[in-house]
C-alpha angles and dihedrals in degrees: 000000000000124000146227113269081197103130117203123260102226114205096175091097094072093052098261122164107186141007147158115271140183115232110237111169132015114193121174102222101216089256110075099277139102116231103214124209116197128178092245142348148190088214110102112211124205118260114217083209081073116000097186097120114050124209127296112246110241150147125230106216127193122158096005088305118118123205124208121222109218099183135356116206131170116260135200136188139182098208100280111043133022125210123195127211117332105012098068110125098207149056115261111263094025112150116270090022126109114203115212142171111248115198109206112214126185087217121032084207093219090293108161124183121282089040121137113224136176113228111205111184124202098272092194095054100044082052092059093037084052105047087047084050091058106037074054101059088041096053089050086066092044087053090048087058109046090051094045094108098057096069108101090177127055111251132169121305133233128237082279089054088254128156089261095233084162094050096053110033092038116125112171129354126201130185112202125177108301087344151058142213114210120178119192120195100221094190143130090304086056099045085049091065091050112259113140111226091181109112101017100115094051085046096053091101098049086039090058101035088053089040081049086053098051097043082053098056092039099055092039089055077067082223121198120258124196149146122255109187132164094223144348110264131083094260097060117101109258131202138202112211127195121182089210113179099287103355139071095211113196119194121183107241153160105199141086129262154182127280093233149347082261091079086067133068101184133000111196135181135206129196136208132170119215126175115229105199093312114332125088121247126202118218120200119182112198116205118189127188116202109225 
């Protein structure tokens, strides 16, 4: 069987929450669902290559019925068979693959290709995704910050030209409704760098109390958010930008995000240490408040 090399046109980036698409491929999963293909959707699926932001919650209608999407995963296919989610065997972006959104649906309603549809995705919770999304990628810098004097060693920088603490401790991130969880392994491969652990744990209070500061002064700045993005499928590069006071921070990024700091009316960060046999983990909780 061979497939279609018809890559989605994600919309999601601009902030779009519905739109009209073009069934292109229907595939049964093995477990009871459908995999939909559209030509394009405002429905952002999560990517197992970095799983931190979870799939938008959304229905697919066509005729009066309406279709609920009970997961959207990215797809990818070399012509003759596609894989979803985890069991793609490349990287995105990899020569002779084409990289889709595949909505996955209970009940295929009777959708055949060549269908128009319409694709509605649940507005109140991608503005919570995506206000979690943001506050997240705000405390990182604050992070940054507040451990910029325990490197003994120079490492890369962040958009604010920052020693990336967050960028190079970081073990899994996870964005979560007004809100986000970041652990950061702070063991031998950090130390190496040149970061000093010693006296963390004793500092957390001051580390949160100056991150909690900064996150004060930036939401209050009301600073721009946007998307920058080299193209409009899910295999072009994408960027979040923040004018924060004095600096125009990029971070590479797939999510979706808010339009600007306004939306928010505090951003706040706690912080816990745990030991994982042996090597100490750093816990922030992000806690974001919509204005």
């Amino acid at each position: 069987m061979t497939l279609p090399h018809q890559p989605t046109t994600v919309t999601y980036p601009a902030g779009a929450i519905s739109g009209t698409a073009v069934v292109v491929h229907l595939a049964s999963q093995g477990d009871g669902t459908t995999a939909v293909l559209l030509d394009s959707t405002p429905c952002h699926p999560i990517d197992a290559a970095w799983p931190d932001q979870g799939p938008d919650h959304a229905v697919i209608r066509k005729n009066g019925a309406s279709l609920r999407v009970s997961d959207c995963v990215v797809a990818a296919t070399d012509g003759t068979e596609m894989f979803t989610g985890r069991q793609i065997p490349v990287k995105k972006g990899t020569e002779g693959w084409t990289f889709a959104v595949a909505h996955l649906v209970d009940d295929d309603g009777g959708l055949a290709e060549g269908d128009q549809v319409q694709v509605d995705v649940d507005e109140t919770y991608r503005a919570e995704i995506s206000a979690g999304h943001t506050a997240c990628h705000v405390a990182s810098l604050g992070l940054n910050q507040a451990m910029a004097d325990r490197w003994k060693k120079e490492v890369r920088t962040d958009g604010r030209g920052v020693p990336d603490f967050d960028g190079l401790a970081i073990d899994v991130s996870t964005i979560l409704q007004n809100g986000s969880v970041d652990t950061y392994r702070m063991g031998k491969s950090l130390r190496r760098k040149g970061f000093i652990t010693d006296g963390v744990a004793e500092a957390l209070p001051e580390l949160e109390d100056a991150i909690n500061e900064a996150l004060g002064s930036w939401v209050e700045s009301g600073a721009e958010v946007r998307i920058e993005r080299d193209g409009d499928t899910l295999t072009d590069l994408r960027f979040w930008v923040c004018e924060l006071p004095g600096n125009t921070v990029r971070i590479p990024c797939g999510g979706t995000h808010l339009r600007s700091l306004k939306e928010l009316s505090s951003v706040n960060v706690a912080l816990s240490l745990e030991d994982a046999a042996g090597t100490p983990v750093l816990r922030m909780k992000t806690t974001a408040t919509p204005a």
